[in-house]
C-alpha positions as CSV (number, residue, x, y, z in Angstrom):
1,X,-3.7,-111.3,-10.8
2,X,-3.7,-110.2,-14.3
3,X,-2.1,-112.8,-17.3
4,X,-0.7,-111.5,-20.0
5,X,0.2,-113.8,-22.7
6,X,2.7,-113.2,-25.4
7,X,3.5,-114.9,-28.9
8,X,7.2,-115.0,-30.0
9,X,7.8,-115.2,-33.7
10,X,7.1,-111.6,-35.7
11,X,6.2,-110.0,-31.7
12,X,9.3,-110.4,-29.5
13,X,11.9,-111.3,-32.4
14,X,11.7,-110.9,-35.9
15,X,11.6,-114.4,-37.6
16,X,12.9,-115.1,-41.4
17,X,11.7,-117.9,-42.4
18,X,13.5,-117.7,-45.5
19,X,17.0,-117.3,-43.5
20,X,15.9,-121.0,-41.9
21,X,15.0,-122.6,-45.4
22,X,18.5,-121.4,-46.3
23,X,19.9,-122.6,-43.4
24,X,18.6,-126.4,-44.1
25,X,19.0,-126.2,-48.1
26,X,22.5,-126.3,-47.1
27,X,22.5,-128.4,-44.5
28,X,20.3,-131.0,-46.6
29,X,21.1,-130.3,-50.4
30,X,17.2,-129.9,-50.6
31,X,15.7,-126.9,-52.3
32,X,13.4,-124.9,-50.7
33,X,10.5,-126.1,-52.5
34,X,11.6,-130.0,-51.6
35,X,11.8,-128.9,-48.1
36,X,8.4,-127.8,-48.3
37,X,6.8,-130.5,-50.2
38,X,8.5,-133.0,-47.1
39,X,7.7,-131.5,-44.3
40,X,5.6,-128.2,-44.3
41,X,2.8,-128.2,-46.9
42,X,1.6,-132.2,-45.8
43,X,0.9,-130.6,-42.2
44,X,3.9,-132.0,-40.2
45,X,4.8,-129.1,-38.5
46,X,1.3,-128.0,-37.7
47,X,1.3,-131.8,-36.5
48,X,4.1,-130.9,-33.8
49,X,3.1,-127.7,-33.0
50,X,-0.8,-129.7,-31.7
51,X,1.5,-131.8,-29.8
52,X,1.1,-134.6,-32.1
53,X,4.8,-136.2,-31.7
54,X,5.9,-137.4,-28.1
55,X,9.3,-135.4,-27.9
56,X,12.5,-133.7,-29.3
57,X,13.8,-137.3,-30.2
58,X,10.5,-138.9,-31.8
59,X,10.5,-135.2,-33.9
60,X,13.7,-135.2,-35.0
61,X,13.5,-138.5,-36.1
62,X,10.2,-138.2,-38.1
63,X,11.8,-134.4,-39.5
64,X,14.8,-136.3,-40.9
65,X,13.1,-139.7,-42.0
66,X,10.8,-137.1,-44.0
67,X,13.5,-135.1,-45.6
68,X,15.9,-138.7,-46.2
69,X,18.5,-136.8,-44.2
70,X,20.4,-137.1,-41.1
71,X,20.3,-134.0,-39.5
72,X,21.9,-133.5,-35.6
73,X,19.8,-132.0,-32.9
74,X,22.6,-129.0,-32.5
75,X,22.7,-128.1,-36.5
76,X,18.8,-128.1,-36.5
77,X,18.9,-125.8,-33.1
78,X,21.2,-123.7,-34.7
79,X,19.4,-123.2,-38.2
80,X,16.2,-122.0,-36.0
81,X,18.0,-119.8,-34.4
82,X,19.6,-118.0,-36.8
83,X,16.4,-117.0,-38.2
84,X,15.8,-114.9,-34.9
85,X,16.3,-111.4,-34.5
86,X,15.4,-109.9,-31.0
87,X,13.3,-106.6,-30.9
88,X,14.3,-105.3,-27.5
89,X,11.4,-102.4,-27.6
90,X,8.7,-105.1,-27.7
91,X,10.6,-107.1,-24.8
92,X,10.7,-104.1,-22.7
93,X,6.8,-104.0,-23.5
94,X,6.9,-107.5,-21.7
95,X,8.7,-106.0,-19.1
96,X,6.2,-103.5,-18.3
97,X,3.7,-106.1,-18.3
98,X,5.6,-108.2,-15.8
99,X,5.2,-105.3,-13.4
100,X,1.2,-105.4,-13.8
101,X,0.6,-109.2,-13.5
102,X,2.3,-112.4,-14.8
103,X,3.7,-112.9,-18.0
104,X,3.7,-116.1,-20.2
105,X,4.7,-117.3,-23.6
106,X,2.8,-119.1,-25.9
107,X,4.2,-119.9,-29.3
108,X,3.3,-121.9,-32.0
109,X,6.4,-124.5,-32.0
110,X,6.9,-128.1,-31.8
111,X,9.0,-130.3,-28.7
112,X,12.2,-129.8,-30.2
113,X,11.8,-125.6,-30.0
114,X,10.2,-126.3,-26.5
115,X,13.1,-128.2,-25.7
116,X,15.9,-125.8,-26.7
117,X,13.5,-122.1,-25.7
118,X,15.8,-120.9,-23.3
119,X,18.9,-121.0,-26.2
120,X,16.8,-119.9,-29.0
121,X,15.3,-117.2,-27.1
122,X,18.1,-116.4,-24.4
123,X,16.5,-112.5,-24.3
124,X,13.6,-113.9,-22.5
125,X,14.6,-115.9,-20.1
126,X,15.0,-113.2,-17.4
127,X,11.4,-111.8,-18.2
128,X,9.6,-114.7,-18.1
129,X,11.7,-117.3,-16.1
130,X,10.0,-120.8,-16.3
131,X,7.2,-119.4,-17.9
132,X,8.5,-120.1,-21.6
133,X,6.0,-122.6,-23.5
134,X,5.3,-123.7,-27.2
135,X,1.7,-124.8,-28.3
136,X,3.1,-128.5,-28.1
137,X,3.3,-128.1,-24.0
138,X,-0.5,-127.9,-24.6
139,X,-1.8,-130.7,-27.4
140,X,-2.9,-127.8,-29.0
141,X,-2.0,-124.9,-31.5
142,X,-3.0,-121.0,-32.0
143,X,-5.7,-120.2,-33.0
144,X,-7.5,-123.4,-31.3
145,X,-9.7,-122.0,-28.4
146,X,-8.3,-124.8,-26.8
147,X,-4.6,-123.8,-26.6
148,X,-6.1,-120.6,-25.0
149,X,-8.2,-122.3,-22.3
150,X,-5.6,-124.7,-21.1
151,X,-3.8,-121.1,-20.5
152,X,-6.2,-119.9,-18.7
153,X,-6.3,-123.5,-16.4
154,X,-2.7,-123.5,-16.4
155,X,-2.3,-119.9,-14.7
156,X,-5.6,-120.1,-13.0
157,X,-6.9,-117.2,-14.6
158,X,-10.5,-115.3,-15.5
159,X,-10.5,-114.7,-19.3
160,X,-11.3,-111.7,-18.4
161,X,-8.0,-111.0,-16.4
162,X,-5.9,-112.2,-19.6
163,X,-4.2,-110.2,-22.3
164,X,-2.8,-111.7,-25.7
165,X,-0.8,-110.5,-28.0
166,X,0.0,-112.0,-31.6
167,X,0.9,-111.0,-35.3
168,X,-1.8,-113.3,-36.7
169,X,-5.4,-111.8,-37.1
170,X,-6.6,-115.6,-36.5
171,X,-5.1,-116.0,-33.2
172,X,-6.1,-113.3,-31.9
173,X,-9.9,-114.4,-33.0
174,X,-9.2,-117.3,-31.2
175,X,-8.1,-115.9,-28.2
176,X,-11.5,-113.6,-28.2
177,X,-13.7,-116.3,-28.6
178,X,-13.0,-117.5,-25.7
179,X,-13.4,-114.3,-23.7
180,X,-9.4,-113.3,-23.9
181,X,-8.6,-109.3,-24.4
182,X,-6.0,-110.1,-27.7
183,X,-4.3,-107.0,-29.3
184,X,-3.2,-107.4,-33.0
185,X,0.5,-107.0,-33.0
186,X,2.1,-104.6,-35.4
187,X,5.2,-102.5,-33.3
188,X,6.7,-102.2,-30.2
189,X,4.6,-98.7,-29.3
190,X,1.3,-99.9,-30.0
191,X,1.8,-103.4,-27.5
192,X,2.9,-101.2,-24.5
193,X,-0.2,-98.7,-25.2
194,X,-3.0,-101.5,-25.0
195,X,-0.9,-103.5,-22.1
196,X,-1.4,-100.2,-20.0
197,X,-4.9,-99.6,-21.3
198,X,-5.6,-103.2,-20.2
199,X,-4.2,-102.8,-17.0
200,X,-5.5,-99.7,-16.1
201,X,-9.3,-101.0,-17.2
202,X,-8.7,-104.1,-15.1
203,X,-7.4,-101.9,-12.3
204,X,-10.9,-99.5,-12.6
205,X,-13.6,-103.3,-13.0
206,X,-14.8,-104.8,-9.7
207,X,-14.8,-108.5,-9.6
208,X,-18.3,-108.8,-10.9
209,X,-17.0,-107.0,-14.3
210,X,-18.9,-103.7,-13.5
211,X,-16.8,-100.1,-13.3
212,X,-15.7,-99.4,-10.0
213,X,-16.9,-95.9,-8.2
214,X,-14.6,-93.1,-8.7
């Protein structure tokens, strides 16, 4: 069965990031800049999206300890979230793939996003069921080839029988390196074009990887 694999941020919704900072400089009395010095720019994010904290709890805790703060679970869920923007045309595009293989998410988010997925993301949650993960559900982030082949062991799945789809030109190098078809995201149109030209060249390759006969 074919795999395809989707990102989330800036493919199925559109993310501000700058609507989030807002969100927590008034939450926080931080500025932006603070915000970024605490958490973002000494890797502690990238740090949670690898997997590198054991759960919601231990990252909320190290999050607020960083910024001196005491923000609740629900006010951080909440700030995220209001960042997101759905793009229904690129969610039908995951639709379509559903009815050529298996769909999957794979985000680059930490435990407490993993946690809260099917709030943040309640569009999804009928197109891919239980099949909503973050890098964190991994140990490992996009573009690591790793992330990519613990998909592939996850789902039981040929590299050559995967599809991914992302915004970021290094992700998708990441997913090709380790044999994945990876289409650069940039609209809605596009995504459905290569998920039916990806199905349909799948559909014509024998299981050695040669054409088919007509």
């Amino acid at each position: 069965m074919l795999l395809f694999i989707f990102d989330m941020d800036d493919v199925l919704y559109d993310y501000d990031w700058h609507v989030r900072m807002d969100g927590l400089t008034e939450l926080t009395g931080l500025t932006v800049q603070q915000l970024r010095d605490r958490w973002w720019l000494v890797g502690a994010e990238e740090h949670a999206e690898a997997g590198g904290f054991d759960d919601a709890d231990d990252y909320l805790d190290a999050f607020n300890r960083a910024l001196g703060v005491a923000i609740s679970e629900e006010d951080w869920v909440r700030v995220r979230g209001s960042a997101m923007t759905p793009w229904p045309e690129s969610i039908a595009a995951v639709e379509r793939a559903k009815q050529l293989g298996r769909v999957t998410l794979l985000t680059n988010n930490g435990p407490l996003t993993a946690k809260h997925l099917r709030a943040l993301a309640p569009e999804l949650v009928s197109v891919f069921g239980d099949d909503l993960y973050t890098s964190s559900d991994y140990g490992a982030r996009k573009p690591d080839p790793g992330v990519f082949s613990a998909v592939l062991e996850q789902y039981d799945t040929k590299p050559e029988d995967a599809f991914f789809a992302d915004d970021l030109p290094s992700n998708i190098e990441g997913a090709r390196s380790v044999g994945i078809t990876a289409h650069l995201f940039t609209d809605a149109a596009t995504l459905l074009t290569a998920i039916e030209e990806f199905a349909a060249d799948r559909a014509g390759t024998g299981s050695t990887g040669r054409r088919a006969p007509e």
